[in-house]
SELUM-978341 format. One record per residue (C-alpha): residue in three letters; x, y, z. Coordinates in steps of 0.2 Angstrom, whole numbers, plus 5000, padded with zeros to 4 digits. Each point is the difference from the previous one (the first is absolute). Layout:
// SELUM-978341
ALAXYZ
...
//
This chain:
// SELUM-978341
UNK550054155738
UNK500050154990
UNK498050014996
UNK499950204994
UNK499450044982
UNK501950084997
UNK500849835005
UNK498949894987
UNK500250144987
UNK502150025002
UNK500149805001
UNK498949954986
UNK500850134989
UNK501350144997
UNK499450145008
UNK499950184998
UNK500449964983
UNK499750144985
UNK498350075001
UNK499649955018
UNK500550035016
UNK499550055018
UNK500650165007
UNK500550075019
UNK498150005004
UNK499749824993
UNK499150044987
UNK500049924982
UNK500650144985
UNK499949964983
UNK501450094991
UNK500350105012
UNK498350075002
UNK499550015017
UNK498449924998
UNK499450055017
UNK500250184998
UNK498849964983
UNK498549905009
UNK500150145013
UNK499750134986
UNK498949904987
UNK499149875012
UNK499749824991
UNK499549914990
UNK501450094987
UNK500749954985
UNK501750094998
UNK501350004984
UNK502150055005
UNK500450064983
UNK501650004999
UNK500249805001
UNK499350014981
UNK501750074994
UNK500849895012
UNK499249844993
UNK500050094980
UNK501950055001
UNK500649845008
UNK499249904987
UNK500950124986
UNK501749955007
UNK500049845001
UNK499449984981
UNK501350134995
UNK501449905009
UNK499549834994
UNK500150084981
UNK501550075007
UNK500749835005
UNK499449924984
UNK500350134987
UNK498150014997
UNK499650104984
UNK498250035002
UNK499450135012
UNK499049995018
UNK498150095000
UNK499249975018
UNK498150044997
UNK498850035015
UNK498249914999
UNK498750135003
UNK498849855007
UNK500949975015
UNK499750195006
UNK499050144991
UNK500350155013
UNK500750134990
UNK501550045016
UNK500549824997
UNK499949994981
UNK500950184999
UNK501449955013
UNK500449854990
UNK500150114985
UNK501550085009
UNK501149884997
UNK500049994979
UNK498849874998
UNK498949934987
UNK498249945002
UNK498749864999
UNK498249994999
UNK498649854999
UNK498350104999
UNK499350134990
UNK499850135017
UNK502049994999
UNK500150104985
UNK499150145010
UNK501349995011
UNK501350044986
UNK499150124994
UNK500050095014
UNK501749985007
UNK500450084983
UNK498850155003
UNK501150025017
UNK501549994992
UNK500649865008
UNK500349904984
UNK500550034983
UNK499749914983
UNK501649935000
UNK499449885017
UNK499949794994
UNK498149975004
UNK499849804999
UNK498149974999
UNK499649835006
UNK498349885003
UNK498849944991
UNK499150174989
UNK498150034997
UNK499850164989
UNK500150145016
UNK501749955001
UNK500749974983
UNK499250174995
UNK501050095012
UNK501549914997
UNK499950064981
UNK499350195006
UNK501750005011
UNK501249954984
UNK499050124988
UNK500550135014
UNK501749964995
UNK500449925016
UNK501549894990
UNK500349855012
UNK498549945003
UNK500049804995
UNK498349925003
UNK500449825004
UNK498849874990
UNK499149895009
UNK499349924985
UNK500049994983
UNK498550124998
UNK500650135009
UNK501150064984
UNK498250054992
UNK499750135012
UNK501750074999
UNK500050014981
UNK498250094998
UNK500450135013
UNK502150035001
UNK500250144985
UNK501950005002
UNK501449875001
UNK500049895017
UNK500849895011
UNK499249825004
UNK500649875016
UNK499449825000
UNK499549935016
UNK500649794998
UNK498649905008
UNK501149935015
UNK499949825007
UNK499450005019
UNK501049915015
UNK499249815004
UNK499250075014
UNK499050154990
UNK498149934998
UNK500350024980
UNK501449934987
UNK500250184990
UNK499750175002
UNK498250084996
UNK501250154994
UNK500950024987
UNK500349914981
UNK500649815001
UNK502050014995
UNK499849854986
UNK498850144992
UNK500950165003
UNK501549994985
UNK498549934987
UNK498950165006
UNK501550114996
UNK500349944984
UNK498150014997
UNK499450185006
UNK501750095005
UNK501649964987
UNK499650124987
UNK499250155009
UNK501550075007
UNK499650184993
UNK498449975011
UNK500549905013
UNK501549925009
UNK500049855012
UNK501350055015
UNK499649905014
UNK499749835006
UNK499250005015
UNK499749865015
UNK499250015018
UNK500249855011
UNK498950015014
UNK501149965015
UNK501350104993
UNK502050015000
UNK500549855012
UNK501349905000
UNK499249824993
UNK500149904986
UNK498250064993
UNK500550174999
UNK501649984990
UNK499349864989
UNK498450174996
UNK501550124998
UNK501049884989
UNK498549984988
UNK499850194996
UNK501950044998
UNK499949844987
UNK498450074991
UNK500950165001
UNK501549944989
UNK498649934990
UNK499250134996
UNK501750124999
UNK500649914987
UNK498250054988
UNK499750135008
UNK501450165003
UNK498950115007
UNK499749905016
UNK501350065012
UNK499149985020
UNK499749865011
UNK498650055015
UNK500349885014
UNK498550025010
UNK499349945017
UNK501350105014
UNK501049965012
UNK499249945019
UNK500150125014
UNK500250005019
UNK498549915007
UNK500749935016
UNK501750075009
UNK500749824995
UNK499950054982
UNK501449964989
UNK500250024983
UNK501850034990
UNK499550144987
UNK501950014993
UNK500149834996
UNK498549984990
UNK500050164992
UNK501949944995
UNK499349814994
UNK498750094989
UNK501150104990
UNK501349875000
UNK498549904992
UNK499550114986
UNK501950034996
UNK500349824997
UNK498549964991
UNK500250154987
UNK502049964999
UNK499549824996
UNK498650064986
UNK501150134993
UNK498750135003
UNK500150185009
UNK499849995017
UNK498250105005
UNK499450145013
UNK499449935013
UNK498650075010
UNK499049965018
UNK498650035006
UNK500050035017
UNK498650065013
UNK499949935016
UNK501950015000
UNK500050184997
UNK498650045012
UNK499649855013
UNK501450025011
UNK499550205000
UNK498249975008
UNK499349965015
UNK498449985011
UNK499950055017
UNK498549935010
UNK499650015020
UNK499449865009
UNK498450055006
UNK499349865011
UNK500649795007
UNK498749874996
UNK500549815008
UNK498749884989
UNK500649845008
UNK501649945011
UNK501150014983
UNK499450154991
UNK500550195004
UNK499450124987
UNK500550184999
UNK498750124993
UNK500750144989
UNK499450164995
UNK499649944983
UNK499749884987
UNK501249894990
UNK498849974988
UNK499850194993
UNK501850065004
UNK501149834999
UNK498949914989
UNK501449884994
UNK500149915016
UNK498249924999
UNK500050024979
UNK501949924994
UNK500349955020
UNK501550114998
UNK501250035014
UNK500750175007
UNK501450025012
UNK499150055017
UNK500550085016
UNK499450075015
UNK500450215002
UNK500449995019
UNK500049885015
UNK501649924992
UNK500649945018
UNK498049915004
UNK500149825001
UNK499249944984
UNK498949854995
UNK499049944985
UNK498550114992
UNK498550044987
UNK500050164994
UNK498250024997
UNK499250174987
UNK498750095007
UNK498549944986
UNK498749855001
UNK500949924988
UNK500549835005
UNK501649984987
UNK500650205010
UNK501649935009
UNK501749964998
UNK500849855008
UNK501949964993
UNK501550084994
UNK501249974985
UNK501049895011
UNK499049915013
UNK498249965000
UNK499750105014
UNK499950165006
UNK500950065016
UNK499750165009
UNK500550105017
UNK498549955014
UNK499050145002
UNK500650045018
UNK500450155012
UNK501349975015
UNK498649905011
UNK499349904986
UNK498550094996
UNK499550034983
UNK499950184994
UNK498850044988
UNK501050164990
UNK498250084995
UNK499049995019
UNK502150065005
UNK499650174990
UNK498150035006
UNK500749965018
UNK501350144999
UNK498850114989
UNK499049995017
UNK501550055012
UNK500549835006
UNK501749934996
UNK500449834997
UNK501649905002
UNK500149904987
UNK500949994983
UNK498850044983
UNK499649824991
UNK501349994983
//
C-alpha cells in the first residue's frame, strides 16, 4: 500500500498541475518559485505575492471576452476592472495597472488611492473608475472632487435614490451616473433581496422622475448588478443576469444614453487542486445571452464590464507557515501548531469559513495521516480543520528516518550550539 503524502496527493488529484509542483529535492514550488530557497532567506511566517500570475489571470480573462464577441459578432466592447478592496498594496494595484485596465472602488479611502496612483503617474484621466457601495458624505465628496478634477470616467454607482442629491449640489460639470439593480439572493442566502442597490420595479420610474431631462447634467450609462456567489453555472445566476439585460432593453428604449451592463460578482478561483471551473464556456454563454436578449428587443447591444478581484490577485498570493510544535489531545486528535494566527493573517477561515488550497513545503514522501492546524493565540475559534474538498485536513507525519519527531526551532538552537542532528526540518 502506497501510504506517502505524494501517493494521496497524485491519486486524489492531477498532479504537478499549473502553479504547483515538487522539484528534484522534494519540495513544493509555487510558480516555480522555490519556496525553500525563500524560507531559508525570509524565515516564516511570510506572506509572499508572485506578480506575474496577475497579467496571467487579467490577460486570460480579456481573451476569452474578445473571442466570444468574436464568435458572436458582439458590438459592444470588453472593460475588465480590478476591485481595489481585495488588495491595496500599491505593487499589486500598480502591476494590475499593467495590463490596460480600469478600476473600482467601495469606500471613500479608495479615492485616496486614485489620487495617488495619479500623482505617480500610473493612471491618467481617461482610466473608468466605477465607484461602488453604499456612500456617507467622506465618500461622495471625493467622488465629485475627483470628476471636478476632470477625471472624465468616473461613474458613481447609485445605491439609492438620494444619493443623486449629493452628486447634484457638489459636481460643477457634466457627469456620468451607473444604477446598482437591488439583486434577488439565492434560497439559501439568510435574506430575500439585496441590502444594496435600488429595487428594479423602481429604477425605470426613478429615471423618468430625477434623470430623463438633465442630460446637459447628467447621463445614466450603466446598469449595474453583483450576485454574491458569483458567475456559476446554475439556474439562479442566469435567471439574475437575464433580469438586468431585460431592464436594460427597458431602459435603452427611454433612455439613449445608457450604453454599459457591469456584471459583478467574479469568477471562483483555485481553492483545492480538484478545482474545476470552465471559464470559456461561460464567458461564451454570457455574451451569447446579452446578444440574444438585445437582438430580440431591437436595442444595441451594451459594454460589458466585470469586476474582478480575487481572480486577478488570489491565485497570485500565498502564506507560508512552519510547524513549530505536535500536541496529541486524545486518541483521535493530532494538532499541529503553526508560527501564527489564522485569525489575524487568514481571517476568513474562522470569519466566512473560507477554504484555501493547502500544502505541505517538504516531506512529500512521509506517510501522512489526518490533522489540526492549530494558531499560535488563546483564541479558541484560532484553527483550521477542512479543505475546499474534504472535511478534513491531511498532512506528512512530522517524522525523521527513526520515527522521532523533529522540532525545526530546538533543530536550529542545537546546531547554533555545534551539535548536528539527523533529521529533516518540520514543513
Amino acid at each position: 500500500m502506497n501510504n506517502s503524502y505524494t501517493d494521496l496527493v497524485k491519486q486524489t488529484f492531477h498532479f504537478p498541475q499549473e502553479g504547483f509542483e515538487t522539484n528534484s529535492d522534494g519540495y513544493l514550488q509555487f510558480n516555480g518559485l522555490d519556496i525553500k530557497a525563500l524560507i531559508d532567506k525570509y524565515g516564516t511566517p511570510m506572506k509572499l505575492t508572485y506578480l506575474p500570475k496577475i497579467g496571467m489571470q487579467i490577460n486570460k480573462a480579456k481573451k476569452m471576452f474578445a473571442d466570444a464577441m468574436k464568435k458572436h459578432k458582439y458590438e459592444g466592447k470588453y472593460f475588465y476592472c480590478y476591485c481595489t478592496k481585495s488588495s491595496h498594496f500599491s505593487f499589486v494595484v500598480e502591476e494590475a495597472l499593467k495590463h490596460d485596465i480600469h478600476l473600482e472602488t467601495s469606500y471613500a479611502y479608495d479615492i485616496e488611492i486614485i489620487n495617488r496612483l495619479y500623482q505617480r503617474r500610473k493612471i491618467n484621466k481617461d482610466i473608468n473608475i466605477i465607484c461602488n457601495g453604499y456612500k456617507q458624505k467622506g465618500y461622495t465628496s471625493r467622488i465629485a472632487k475627483l470628476i471636478n478634477s476632470g477625471f472624465r470616467n468616473v461613474i458613481p454607482v447609485l445605491d439609492n435614490k438620494e444619493e443623486l442629491l449629493a452628486y447634484k449640489r457638489s459636481v460643477k460639470q457634466p457627469f456620468k451616473l451607473g444604477i446598482r439593480v437591488a439583486a434577488e439572493e439565492e434560497p439559501t442566502f439568510p435574506f430575500y433581496t439585496s441590502r444594496l442597490g435600488i429595487r428594479a420595479k423602481d429604477i425605470l420610474e426613478f429615471y423618468v422622475d430625477h434623470i430623463e431631462g438633465n442630460e446637459e447634467r447628467f447621463q445614466l450609462k450603466m446598469l449595474h448588478i453583483f450576485l454574491n456567489k458569483g458567475i456559476k453555472d446554475d439556474i439562479y445566476y442566469w435567471s439574475e443576469l437575464n433580469k438586468i439585460i431585460n431592464l436594460y432593453c427597458q431602459l435603452k428604449k427611454i433612455c439613449p444614453e445608457l450604453d454599459s451592463i457591469n456584471i459583478g460578482g467574479g469568477f471562483p478561483i483555485k481553492h483545492s487542486l480538484g478545482f474545476e471551473y470552465d471559464y470559456g464556456f461561460m464567458i461564451n454563454e454570457i455574451v451569447s445571452n446579452i446578444k440574444k436578449v438585445c437582438k430580440k428587443a431591437n436595442v444595441p447591444m451594451p459594454n460589458i464590464y466585470t469586476e474582478f478581484g480575487s481572480f486577478t490577485v488570489g491565485e497570485s498570493m500565498a502564506h507560508i507557515y512552519s510547524v513549530i510544535g505536535q500536541k496529541v489531545q486524545n486518541d483521535r486528535e493530532c494538532w499541529y501548531m503553526i508560527d501564527s494566527s489564522f485569525i489575524t493573517t487568514l481571517p476568513d477561515t474562522w470569519g466566512i469559513g473560507e477554504k484555501f488550497l493547502m500544502l505541505p513545503i517538504n516531506k512529500w514522501n512521509n506517510e501522512y495521516h489526518r490533522v489540526v492546524l492549530g494558531g499560535i493565540t488563546c483564541d479558541s475559534h484560532d484553527y483550521y480543520d477542512s479543505e475546499e474538498h474534504i472535511n478534513e485536513v491531511f498532512l506528512p507525519k512530522l517524522t525523521s528516518s527513526n520515527g522521532t519527531a523533529i522540532d525545526e526551532a530546538l533543530v536550529r538552537k542545537l546546531r547554533a550550539k555545534g551539535k548536528e542532528v539527523e533529521a529533516d526540518p518540520i514543513p
